[in-house]
C-alpha positions as CSV (number, residue, x, y, z in Angstrom):
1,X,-9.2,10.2,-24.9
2,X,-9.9,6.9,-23.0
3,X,-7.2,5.9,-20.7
4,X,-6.1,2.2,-20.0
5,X,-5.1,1.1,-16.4
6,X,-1.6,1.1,-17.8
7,X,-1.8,4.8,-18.9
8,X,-3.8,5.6,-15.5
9,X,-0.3,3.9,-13.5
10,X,2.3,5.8,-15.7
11,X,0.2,8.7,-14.7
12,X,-0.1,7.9,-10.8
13,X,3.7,6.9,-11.0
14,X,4.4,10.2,-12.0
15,X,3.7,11.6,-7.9
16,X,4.2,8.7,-6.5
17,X,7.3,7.8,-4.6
18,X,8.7,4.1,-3.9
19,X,10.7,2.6,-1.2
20,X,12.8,-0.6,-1.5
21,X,11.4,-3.8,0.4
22,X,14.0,-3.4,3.1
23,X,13.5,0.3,3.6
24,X,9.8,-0.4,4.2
25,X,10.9,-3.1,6.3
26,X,13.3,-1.2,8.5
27,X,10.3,2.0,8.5
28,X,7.4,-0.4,10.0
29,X,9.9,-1.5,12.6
30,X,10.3,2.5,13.3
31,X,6.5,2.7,13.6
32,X,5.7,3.3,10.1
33,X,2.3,1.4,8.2
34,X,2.3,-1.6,6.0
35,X,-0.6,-1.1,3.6
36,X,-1.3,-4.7,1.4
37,X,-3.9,-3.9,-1.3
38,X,-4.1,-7.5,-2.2
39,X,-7.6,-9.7,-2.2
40,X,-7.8,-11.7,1.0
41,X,-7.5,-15.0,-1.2
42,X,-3.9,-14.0,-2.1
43,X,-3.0,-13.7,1.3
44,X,-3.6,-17.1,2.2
45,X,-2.3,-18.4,-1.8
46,X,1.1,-15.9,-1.7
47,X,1.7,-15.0,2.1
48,X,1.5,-11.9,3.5
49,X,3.9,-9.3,5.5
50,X,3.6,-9.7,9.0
51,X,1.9,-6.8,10.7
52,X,1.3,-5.6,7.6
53,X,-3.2,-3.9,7.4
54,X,-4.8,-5.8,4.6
55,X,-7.6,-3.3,2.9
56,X,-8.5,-4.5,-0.8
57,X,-7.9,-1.7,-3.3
58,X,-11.7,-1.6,-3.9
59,X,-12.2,-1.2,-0.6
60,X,-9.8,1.7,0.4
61,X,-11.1,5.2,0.3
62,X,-13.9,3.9,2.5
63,X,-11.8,2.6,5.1
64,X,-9.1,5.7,4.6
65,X,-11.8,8.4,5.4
66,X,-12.6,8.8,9.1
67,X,-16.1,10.4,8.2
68,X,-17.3,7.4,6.6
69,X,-17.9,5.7,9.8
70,X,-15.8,2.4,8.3
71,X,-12.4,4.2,8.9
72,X,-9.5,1.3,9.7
73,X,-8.3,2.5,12.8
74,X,-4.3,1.6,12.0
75,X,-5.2,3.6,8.5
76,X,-6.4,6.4,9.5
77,X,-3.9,7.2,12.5
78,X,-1.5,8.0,9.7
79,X,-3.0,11.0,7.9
80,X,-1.9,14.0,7.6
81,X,1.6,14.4,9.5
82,X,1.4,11.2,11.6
83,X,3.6,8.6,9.7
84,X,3.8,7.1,6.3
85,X,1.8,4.2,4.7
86,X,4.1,2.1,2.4
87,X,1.8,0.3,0.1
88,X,2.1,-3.4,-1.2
89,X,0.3,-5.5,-4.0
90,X,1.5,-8.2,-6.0
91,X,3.9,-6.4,-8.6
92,X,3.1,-2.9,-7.9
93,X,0.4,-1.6,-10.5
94,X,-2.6,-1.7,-7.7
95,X,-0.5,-0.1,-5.0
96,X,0.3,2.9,-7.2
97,X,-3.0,3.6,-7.6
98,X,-3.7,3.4,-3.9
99,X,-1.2,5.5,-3.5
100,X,-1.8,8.1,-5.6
101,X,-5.2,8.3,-4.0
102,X,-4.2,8.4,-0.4
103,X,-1.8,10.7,-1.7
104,X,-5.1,13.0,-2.5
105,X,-6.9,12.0,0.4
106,X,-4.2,13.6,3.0
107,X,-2.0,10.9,3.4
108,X,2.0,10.7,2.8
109,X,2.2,7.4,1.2
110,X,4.5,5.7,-1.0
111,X,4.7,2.1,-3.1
112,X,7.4,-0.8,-2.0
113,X,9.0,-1.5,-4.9
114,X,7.8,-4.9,-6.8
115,X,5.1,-5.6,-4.4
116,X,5.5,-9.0,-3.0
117,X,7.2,-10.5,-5.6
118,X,10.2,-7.8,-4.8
119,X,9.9,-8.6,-1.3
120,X,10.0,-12.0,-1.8
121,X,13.2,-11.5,-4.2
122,X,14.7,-9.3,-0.7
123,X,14.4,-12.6,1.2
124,X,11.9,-10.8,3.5
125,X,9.9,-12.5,5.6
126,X,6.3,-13.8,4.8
127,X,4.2,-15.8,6.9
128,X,1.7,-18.3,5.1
């Protein structure tokens, strides 16, 4: 049976956990990693969380895996038992995925709620 990126999300939401925008807000205060899956042009179109790692969704199991060689420091200090990675897109779809992967790849990661548009809504701050 072929699968559609909306069945593939339904699935990933299944082991997934989410955190509101101000939880993940108050956790990357307490030390805890901002993950934005985004493309580097919506960055500079949409704004971006402040302190938040910016690693495109294509681009993330290479940059999550220490042996690769192209491991994002900030990324991969948070395997295993060392903190959380709360993951951001623009509405959520493409940060469940990532999730669900780091999820598999070691890592206890979870998906903010609405992406940036429910962070936005939280009157969060964004810098431009």
């Amino acid at each position: 049976m072929n699968k559609s990126m909306k069945d593939l999300v339904a699935d990933a939401k299944s082991r997934v956990e989410t955190i509101s925008p101000k939880d993940a807000l108050s956790a990357q205060q307490s030390g805890d990693l901002i993950l934005d899956v985004r493309e580097p042009a919506e960055l500079t179109t949409d704004g971006a969380v402040e302190g938040a790692v910016n690693i495109p969704r294509g681009l993330l199991e290479a940059n999550a895996d220490p042996e690769t060689g192209k491991g994002n420091e900030k990324l991969v200090a948070k395997r295993g038992k060392n903190g959380r990675v709360h993951i951001l897109c623009a509405s959520g779809a493409r940060a469940t995925l990532a999730a669900d992967c780091l999820r598999e790849m070691g890592y206890d990661a979870t998906v903010i709620e609405g992406g940036l548009g429910g962070w936005k809504k939280a009157n969060l701050p964004v810098i431009m």
